[in-house]
Backbone and ligand atoms as CSV (ligand in chain L), in Angstrom:
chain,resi,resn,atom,element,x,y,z
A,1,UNK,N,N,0.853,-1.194,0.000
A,1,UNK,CA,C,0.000,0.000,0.000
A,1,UNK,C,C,0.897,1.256,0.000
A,2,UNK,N,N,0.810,2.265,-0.630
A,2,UNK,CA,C,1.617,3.449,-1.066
A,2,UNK,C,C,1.488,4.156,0.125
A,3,UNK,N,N,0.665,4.425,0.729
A,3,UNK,CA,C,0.994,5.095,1.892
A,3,UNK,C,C,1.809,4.917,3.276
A,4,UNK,N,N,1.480,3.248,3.063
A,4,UNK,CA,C,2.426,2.895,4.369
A,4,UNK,C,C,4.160,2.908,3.869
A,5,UNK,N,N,3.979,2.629,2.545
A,5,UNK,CA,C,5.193,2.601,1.712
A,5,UNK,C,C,5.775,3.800,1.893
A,6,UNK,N,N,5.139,4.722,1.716
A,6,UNK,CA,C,5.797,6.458,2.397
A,6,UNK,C,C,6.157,6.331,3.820
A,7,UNK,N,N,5.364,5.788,4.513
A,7,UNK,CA,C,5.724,5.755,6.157
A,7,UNK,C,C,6.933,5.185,6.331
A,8,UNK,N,N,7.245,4.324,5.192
A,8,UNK,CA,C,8.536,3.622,5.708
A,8,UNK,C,C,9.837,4.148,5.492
A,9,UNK,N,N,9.342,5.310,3.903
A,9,UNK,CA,C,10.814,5.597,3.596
A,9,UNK,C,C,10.940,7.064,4.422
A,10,UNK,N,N,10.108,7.082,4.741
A,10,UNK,CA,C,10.315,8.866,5.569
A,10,UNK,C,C,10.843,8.140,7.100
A,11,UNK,N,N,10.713,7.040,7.523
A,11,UNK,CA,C,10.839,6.217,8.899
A,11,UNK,C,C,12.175,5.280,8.230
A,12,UNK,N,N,13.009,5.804,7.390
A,12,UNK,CA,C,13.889,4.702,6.858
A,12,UNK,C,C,14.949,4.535,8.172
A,13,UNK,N,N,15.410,5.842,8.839
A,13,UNK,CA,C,16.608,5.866,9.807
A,13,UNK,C,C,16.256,4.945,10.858
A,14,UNK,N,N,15.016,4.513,11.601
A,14,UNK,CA,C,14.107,4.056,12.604
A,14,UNK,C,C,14.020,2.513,12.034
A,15,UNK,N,N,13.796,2.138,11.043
A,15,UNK,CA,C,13.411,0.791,10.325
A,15,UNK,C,C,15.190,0.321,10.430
A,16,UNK,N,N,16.304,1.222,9.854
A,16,UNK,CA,C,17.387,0.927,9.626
A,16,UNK,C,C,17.765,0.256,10.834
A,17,UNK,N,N,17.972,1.371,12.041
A,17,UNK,CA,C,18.186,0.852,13.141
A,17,UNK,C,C,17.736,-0.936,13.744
A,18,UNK,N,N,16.181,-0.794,13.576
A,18,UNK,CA,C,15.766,-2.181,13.934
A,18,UNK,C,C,16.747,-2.949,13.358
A,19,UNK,N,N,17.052,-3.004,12.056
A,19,UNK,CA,C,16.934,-4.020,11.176
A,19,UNK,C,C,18.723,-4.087,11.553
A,20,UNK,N,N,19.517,-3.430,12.022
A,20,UNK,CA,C,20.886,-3.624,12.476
A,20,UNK,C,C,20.471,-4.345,13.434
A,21,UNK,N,N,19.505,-4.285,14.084
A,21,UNK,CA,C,19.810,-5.206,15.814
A,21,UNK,C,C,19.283,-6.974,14.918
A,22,UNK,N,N,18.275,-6.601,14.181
A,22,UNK,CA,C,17.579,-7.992,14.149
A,22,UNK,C,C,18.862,-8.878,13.467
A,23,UNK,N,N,19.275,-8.157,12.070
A,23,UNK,CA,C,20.460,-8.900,11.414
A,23,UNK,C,C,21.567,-9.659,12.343
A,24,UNK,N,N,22.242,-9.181,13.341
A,24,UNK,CA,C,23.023,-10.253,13.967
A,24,UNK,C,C,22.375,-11.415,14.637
A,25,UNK,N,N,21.256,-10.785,15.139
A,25,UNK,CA,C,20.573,-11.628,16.396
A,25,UNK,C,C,19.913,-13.229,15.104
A,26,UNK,N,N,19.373,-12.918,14.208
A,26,UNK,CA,C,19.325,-14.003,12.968
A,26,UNK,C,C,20.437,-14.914,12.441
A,27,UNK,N,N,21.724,-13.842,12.387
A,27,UNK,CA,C,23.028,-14.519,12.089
A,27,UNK,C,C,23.620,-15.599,13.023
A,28,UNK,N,N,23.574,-14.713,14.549
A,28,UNK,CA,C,24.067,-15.633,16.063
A,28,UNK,C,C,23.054,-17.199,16.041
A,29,UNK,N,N,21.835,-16.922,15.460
A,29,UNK,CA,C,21.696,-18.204,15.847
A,29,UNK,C,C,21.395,-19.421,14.842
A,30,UNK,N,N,21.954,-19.151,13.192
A,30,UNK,CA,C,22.725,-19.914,12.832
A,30,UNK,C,C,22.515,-21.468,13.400
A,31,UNK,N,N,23.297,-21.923,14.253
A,31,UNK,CA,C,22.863,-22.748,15.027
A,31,UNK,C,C,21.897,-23.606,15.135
A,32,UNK,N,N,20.978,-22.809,15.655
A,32,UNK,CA,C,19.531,-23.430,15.728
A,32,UNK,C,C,19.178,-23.567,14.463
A,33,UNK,N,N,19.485,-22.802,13.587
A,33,UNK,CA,C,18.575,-22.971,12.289
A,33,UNK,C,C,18.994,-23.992,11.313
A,34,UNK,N,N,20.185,-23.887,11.901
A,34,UNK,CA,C,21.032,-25.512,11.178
A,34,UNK,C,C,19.907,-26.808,11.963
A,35,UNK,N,N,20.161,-26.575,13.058
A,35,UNK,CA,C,19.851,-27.976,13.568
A,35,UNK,C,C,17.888,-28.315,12.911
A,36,UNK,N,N,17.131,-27.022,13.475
A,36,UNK,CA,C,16.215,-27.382,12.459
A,36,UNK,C,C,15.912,-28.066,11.098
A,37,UNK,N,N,16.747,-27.173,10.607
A,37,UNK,CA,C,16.691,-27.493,9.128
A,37,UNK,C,C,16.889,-26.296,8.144
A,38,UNK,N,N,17.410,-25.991,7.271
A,38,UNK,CA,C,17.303,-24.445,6.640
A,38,UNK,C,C,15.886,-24.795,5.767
A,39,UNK,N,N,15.850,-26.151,4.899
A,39,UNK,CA,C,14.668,-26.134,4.523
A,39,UNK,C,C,13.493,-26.555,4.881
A,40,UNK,N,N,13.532,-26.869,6.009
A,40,UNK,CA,C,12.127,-27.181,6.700
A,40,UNK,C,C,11.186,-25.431,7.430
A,41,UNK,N,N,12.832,-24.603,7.662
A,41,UNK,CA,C,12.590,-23.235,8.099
A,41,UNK,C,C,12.060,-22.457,6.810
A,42,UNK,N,N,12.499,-22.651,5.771
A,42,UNK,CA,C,11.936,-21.522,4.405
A,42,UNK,C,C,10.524,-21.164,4.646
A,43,UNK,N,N,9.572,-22.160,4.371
A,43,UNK,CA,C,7.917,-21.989,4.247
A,43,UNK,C,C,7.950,-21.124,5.486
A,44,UNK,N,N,7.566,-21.485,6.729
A,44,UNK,CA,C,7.263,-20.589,7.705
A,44,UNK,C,C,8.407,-18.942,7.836
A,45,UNK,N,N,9.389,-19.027,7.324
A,45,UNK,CA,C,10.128,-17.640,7.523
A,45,UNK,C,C,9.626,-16.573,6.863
A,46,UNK,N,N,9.449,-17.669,5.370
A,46,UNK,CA,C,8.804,-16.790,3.666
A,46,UNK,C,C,7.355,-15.934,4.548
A,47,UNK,N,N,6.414,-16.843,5.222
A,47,UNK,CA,C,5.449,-16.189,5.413
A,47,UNK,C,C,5.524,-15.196,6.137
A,48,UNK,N,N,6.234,-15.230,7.384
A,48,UNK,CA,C,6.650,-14.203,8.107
A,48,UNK,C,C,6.879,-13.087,7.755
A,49,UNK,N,N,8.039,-13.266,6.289
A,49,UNK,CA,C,8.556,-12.350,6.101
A,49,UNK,C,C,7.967,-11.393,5.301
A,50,UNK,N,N,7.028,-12.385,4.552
A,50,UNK,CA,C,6.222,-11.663,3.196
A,50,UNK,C,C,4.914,-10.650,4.168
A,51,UNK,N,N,4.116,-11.169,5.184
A,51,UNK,CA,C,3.558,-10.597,5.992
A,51,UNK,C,C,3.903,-9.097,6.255
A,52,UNK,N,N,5.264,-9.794,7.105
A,52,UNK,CA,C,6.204,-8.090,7.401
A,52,UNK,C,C,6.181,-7.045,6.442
A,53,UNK,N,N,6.868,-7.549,5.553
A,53,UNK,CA,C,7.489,-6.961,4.635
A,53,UNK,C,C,6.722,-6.512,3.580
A,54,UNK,N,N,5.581,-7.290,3.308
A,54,UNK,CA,C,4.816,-6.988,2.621
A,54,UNK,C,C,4.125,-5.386,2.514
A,55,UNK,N,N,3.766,-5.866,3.916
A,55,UNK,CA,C,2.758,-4.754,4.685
A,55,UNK,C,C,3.874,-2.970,4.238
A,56,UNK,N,N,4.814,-3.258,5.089
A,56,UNK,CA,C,6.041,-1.987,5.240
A,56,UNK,C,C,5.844,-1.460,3.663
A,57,UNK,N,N,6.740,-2.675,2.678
A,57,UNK,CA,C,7.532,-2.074,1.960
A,57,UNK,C,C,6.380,-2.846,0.759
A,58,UNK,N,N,5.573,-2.830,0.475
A,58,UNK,CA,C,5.452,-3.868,-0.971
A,58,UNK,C,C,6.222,-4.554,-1.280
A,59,UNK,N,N,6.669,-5.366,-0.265
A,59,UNK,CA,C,7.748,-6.495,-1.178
A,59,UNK,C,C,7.869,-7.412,-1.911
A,60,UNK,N,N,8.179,-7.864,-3.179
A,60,UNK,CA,C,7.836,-8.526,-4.117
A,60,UNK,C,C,8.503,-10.090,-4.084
A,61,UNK,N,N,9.339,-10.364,-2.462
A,61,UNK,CA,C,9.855,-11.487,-2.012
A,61,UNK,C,C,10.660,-11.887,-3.339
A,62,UNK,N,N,12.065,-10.629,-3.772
A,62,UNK,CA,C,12.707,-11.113,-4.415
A,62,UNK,C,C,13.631,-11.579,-4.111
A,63,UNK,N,N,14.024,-12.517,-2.670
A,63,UNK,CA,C,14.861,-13.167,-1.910
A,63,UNK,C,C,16.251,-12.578,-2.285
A,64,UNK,N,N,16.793,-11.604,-2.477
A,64,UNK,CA,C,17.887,-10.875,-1.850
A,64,UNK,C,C,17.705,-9.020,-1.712
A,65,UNK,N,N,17.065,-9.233,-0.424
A,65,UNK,CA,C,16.560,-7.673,-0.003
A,65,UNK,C,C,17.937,-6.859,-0.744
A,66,UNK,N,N,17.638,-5.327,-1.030
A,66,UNK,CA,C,18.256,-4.543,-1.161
A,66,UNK,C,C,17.641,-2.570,-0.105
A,67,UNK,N,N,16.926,-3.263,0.671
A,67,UNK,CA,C,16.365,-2.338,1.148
A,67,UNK,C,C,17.246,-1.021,1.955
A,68,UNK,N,N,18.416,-2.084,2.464
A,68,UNK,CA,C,19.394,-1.059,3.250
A,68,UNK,C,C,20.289,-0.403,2.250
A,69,UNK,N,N,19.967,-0.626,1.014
A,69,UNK,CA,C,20.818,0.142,-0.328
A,69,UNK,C,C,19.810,0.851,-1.143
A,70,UNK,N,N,18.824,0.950,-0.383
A,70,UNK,CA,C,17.775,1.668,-1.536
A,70,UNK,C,C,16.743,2.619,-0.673
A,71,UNK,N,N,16.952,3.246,0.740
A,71,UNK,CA,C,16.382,3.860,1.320
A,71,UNK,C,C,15.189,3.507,2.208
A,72,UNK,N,N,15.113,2.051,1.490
A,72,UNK,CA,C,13.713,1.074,2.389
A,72,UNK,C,C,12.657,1.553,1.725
A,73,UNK,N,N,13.190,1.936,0.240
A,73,UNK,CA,C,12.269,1.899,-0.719
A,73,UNK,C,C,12.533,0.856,-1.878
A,74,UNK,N,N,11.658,0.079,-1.778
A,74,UNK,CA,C,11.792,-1.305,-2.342
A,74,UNK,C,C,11.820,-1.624,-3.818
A,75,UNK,N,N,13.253,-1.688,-4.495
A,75,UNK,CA,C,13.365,-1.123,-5.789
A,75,UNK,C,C,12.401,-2.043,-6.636
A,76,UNK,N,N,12.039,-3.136,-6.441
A,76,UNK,CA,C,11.419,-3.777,-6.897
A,76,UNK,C,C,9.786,-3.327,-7.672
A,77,UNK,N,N,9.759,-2.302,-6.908
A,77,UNK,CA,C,8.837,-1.831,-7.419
A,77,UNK,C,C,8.513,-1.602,-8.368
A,78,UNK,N,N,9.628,-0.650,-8.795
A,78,UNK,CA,C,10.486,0.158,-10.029
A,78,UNK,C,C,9.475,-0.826,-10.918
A,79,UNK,N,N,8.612,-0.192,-11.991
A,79,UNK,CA,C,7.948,-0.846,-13.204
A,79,UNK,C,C,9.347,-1.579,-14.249
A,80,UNK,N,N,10.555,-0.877,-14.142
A,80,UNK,CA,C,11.466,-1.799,-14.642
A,80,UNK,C,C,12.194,-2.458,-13.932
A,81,UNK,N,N,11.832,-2.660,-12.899
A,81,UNK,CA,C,13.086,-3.656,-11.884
A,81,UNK,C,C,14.616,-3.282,-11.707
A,82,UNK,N,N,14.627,-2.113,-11.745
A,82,UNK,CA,C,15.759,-1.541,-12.063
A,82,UNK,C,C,16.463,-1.543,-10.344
A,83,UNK,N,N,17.650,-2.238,-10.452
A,83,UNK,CA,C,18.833,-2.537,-9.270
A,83,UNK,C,C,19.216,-1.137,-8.893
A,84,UNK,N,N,19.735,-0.770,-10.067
A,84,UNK,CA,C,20.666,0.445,-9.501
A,84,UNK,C,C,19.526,1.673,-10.458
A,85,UNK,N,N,19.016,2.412,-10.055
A,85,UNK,CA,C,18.401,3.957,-10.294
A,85,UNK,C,C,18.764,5.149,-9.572
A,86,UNK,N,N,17.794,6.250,-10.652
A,86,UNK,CA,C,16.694,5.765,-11.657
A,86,UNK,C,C,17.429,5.650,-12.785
A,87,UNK,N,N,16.240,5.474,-13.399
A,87,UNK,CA,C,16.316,5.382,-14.833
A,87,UNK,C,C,16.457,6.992,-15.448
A,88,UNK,N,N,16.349,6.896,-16.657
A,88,UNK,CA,C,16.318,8.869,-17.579
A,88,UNK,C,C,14.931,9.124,-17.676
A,89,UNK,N,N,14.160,8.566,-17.192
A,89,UNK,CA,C,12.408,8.900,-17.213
A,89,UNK,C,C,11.944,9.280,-16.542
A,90,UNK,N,N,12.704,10.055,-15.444
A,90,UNK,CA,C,11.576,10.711,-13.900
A,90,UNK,C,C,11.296,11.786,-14.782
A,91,UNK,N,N,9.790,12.079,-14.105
A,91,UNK,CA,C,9.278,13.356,-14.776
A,91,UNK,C,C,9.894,13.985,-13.799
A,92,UNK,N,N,9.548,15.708,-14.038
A,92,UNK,CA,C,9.827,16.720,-13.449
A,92,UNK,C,C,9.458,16.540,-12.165
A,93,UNK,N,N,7.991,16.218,-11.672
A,93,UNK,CA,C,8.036,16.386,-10.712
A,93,UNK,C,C,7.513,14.739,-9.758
A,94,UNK,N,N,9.218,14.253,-10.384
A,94,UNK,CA,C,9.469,13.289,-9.375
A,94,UNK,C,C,8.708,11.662,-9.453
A,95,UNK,N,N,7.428,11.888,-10.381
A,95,UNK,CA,C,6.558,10.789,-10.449
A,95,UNK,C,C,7.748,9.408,-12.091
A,96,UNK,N,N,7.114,8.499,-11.859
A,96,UNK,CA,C,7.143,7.464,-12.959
A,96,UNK,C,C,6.736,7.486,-14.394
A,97,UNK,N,N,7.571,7.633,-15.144
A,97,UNK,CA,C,7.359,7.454,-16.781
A,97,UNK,C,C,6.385,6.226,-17.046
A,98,UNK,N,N,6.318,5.158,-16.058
A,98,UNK,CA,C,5.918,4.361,-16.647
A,98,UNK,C,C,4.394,4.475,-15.903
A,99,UNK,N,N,4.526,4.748,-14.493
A,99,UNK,CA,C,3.682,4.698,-13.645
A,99,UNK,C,C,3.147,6.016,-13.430
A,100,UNK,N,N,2.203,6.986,-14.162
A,100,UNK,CA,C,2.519,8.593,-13.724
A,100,UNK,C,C,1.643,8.553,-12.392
A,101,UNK,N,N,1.093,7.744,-12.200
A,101,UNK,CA,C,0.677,8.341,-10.538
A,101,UNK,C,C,1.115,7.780,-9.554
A,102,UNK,N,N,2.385,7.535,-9.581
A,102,UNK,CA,C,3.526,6.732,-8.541
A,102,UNK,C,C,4.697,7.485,-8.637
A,103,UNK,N,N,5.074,7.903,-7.432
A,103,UNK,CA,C,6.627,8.531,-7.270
A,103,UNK,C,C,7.746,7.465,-7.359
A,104,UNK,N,N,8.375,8.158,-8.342
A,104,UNK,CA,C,9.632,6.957,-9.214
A,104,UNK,C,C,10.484,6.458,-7.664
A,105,UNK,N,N,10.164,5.140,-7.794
A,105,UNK,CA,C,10.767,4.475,-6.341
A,105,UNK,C,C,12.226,4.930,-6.042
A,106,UNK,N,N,12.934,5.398,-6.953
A,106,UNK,CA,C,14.341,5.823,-6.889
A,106,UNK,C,C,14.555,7.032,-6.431
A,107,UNK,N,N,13.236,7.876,-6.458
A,107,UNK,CA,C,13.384,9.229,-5.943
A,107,UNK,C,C,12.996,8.972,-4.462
A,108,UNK,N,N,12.640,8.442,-4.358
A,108,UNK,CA,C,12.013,7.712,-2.716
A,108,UNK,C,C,13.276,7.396,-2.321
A,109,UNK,N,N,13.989,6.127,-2.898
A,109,UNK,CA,C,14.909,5.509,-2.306
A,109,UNK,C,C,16.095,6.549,-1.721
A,110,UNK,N,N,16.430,7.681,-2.456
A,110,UNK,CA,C,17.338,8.677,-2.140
A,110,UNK,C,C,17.056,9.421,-0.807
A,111,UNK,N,N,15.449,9.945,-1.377
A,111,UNK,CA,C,15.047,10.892,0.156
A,111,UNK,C,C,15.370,9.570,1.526
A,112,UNK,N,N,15.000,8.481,1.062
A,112,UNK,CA,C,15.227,7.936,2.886
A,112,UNK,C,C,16.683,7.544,2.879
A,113,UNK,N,N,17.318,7.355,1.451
A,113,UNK,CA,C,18.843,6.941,2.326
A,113,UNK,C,C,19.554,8.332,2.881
A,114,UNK,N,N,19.238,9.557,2.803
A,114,UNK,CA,C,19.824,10.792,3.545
A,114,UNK,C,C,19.678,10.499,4.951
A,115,UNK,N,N,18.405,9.841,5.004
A,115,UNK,CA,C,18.625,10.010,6.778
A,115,UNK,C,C,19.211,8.513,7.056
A,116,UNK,N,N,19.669,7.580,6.635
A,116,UNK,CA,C,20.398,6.396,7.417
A,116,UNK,C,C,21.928,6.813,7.565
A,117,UNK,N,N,22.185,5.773,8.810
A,117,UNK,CA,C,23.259,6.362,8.659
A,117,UNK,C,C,24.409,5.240,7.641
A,118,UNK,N,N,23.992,4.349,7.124
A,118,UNK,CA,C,24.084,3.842,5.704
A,118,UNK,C,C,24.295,4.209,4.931
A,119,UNK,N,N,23.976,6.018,4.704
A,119,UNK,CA,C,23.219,5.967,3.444
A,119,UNK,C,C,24.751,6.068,1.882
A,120,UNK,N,N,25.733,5.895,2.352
A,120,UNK,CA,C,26.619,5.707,1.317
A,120,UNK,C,C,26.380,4.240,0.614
A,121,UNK,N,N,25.281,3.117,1.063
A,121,UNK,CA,C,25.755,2.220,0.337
A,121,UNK,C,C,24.254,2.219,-0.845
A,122,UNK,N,N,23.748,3.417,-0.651
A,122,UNK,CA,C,22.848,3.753,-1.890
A,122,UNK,C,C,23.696,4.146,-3.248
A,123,UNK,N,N,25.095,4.457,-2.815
A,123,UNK,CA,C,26.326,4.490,-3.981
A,123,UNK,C,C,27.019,3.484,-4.942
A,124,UNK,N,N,26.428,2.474,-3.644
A,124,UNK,CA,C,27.402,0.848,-4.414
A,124,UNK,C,C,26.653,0.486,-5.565
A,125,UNK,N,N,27.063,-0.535,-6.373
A,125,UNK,CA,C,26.403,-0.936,-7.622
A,125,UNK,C,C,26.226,-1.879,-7.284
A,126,UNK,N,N,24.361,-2.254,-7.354
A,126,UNK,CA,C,24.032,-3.398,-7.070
A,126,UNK,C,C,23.790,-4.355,-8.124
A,127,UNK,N,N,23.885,-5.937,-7.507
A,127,UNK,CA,C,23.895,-7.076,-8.636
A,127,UNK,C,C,22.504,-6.704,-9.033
A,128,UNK,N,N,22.180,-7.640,-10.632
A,128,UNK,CA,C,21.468,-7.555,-11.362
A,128,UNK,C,C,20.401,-8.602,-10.341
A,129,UNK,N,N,18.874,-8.591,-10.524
A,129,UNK,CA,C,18.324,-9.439,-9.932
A,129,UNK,C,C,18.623,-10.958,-10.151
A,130,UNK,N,N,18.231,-12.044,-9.439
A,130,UNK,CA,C,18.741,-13.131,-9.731
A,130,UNK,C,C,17.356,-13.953,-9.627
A,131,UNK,N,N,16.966,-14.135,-10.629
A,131,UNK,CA,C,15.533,-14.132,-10.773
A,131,UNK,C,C,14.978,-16.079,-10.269
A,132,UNK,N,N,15.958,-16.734,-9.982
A,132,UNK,CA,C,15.911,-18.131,-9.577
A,132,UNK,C,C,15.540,-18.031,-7.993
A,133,UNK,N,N,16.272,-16.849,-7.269
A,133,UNK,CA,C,15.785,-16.820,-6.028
A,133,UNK,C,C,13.974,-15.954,-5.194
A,134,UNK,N,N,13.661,-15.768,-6.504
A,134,UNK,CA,C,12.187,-15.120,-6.215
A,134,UNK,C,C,11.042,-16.159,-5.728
A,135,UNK,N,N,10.954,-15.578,-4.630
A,135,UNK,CA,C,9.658,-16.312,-3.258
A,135,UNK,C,C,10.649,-16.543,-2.670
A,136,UNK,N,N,12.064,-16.543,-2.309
A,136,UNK,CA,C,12.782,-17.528,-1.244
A,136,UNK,C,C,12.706,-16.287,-0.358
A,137,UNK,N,N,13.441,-16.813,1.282
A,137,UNK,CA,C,13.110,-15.692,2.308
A,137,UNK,C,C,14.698,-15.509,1.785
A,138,UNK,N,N,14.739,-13.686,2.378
A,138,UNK,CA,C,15.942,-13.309,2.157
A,138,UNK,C,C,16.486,-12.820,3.587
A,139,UNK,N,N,15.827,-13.398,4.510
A,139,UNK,CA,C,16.213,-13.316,5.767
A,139,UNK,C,C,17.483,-14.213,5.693
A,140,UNK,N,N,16.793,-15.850,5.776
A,140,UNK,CA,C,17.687,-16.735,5.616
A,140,UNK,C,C,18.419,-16.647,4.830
A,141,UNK,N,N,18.851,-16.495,3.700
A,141,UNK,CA,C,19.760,-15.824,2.794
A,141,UNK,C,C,20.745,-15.115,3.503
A,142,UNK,N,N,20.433,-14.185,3.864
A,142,UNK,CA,C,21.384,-13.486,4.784
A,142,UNK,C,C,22.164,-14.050,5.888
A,143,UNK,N,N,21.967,-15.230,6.200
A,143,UNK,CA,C,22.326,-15.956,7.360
A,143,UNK,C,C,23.160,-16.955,6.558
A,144,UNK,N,N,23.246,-17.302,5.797
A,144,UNK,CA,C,23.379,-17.945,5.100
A,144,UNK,C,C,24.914,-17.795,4.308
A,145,UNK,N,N,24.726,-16.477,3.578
A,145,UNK,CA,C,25.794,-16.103,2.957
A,145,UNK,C,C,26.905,-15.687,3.500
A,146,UNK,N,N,26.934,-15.267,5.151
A,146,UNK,CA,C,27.601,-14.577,6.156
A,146,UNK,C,C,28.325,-16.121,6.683
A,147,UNK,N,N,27.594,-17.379,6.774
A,147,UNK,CA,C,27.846,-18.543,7.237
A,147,UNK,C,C,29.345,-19.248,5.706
A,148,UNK,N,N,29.130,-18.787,4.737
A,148,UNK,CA,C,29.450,-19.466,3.982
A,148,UNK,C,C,30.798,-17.991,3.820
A,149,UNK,N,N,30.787,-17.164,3.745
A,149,UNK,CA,C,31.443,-16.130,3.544
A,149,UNK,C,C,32.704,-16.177,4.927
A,150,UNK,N,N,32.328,-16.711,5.717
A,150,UNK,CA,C,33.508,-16.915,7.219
A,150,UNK,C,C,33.808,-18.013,6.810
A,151,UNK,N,N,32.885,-19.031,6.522
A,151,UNK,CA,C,34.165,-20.430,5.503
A,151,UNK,C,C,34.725,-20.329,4.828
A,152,UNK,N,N,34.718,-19.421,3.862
A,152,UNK,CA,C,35.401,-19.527,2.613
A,152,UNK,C,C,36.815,-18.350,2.653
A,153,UNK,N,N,36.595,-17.388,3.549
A,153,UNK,CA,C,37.150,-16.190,3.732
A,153,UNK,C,C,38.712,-16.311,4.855
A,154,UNK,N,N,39.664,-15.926,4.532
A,154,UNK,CA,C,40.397,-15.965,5.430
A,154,UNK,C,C,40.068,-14.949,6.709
A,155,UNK,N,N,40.700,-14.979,7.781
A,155,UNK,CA,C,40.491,-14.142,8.522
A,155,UNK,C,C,40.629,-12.604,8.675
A,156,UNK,N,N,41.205,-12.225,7.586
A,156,UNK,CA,C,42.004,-11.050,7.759
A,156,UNK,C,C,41.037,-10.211,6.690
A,157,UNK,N,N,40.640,-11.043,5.920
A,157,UNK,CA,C,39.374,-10.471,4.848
A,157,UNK,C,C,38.200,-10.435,4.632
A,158,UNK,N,N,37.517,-11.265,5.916
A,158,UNK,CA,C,36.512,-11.546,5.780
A,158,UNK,C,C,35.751,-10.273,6.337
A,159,UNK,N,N,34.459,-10.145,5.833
A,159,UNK,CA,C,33.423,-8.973,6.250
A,159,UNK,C,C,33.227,-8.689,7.779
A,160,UNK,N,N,33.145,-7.798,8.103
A,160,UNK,CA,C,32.646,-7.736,9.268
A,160,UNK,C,C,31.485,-7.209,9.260
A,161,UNK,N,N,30.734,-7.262,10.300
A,161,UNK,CA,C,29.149,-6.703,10.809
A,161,UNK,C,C,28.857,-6.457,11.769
L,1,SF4,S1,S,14.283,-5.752,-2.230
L,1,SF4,FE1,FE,13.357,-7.806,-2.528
L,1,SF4,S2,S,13.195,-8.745,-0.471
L,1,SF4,FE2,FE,13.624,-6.511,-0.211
L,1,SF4,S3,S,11.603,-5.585,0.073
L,1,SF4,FE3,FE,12.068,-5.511,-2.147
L,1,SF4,S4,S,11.247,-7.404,-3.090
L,1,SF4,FE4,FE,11.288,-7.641,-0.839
């Protein structure tokens, strides 16, 4: 819904915050989610997440969020799916070439990454979508890649968080 969708990107610094505490506390327990199962956990996370997320951001559960790179405006939206925006089609005043009674999600995504304190990684160039992982949760994903990224990574290079 477009309005709550505004609530979120004007509330992006507040959402950001949460979403730093929740990300480790998901990562730490690893663990458990092994011993469960990662795929017995998907179905019930997906719903969770699509619920959440749904509601906030319109999320189109393209299982690798980009929300903390896009202002917690959910590029997905974008009538072209566009990773990295905008595109050369914002009208003047700010709305969608494709969509004219929708504010071009990229002009959104900017106004909320000013207030994170993130907001430099609205600079990075993001991967192209990866369209095999759409419906998967990108919670678990995230837990996931951080798990496999400390295996594969020496110590001295590996990411921190
Ligand atoms: S970037 Fe993907 S996972 Fe994140 S809110 Fe948008 S569709 Fe959902």
């Amino acid at each position: 819904m477009q309005l709550i969708r505004n609530w979120s990107v004007k509330h992006s610094r507040g959402l950001e915050y949460i979403y730093l505490l929740f990300e480790p506390v998901l990562i730490r327990l690893h663990k458990v989610w092994n011993v469960i199962g990662y795929e017995r956990l998907e179905k019930p996370v997906r719903v969770i997440e699509k619920s959440i997320k749904g509601l906030m951001f319109d999320c189109q559960m393209c299982g690798q969020c980009a929300l903390s790179s896009s202002g917690m405006s959910c590029s997905m939206n974008c009538p072209k799916s566009l990773r990295n925006g905008p595109c050369g089609g914002v009208r003047m005043d700010g709305t969608c070439e494709v969509k004219p009674e929708m504010r071009c999600v990229w002009v959104e995504a900017w106004k909320g990454a000013q207030q994170m304190s993130q907001c430099e990684k609205m600079k990075e160039i993001q991967q192209p979508v990866n369209y095999s992982f759409k419906g998967s949760s990108s919670w678990l994903r995230v837990v996931q890649d951080d798990v496999k990224n400390k295996q594969e990574m020496p110590d001295d290079v590996r990411i921190k968080r």
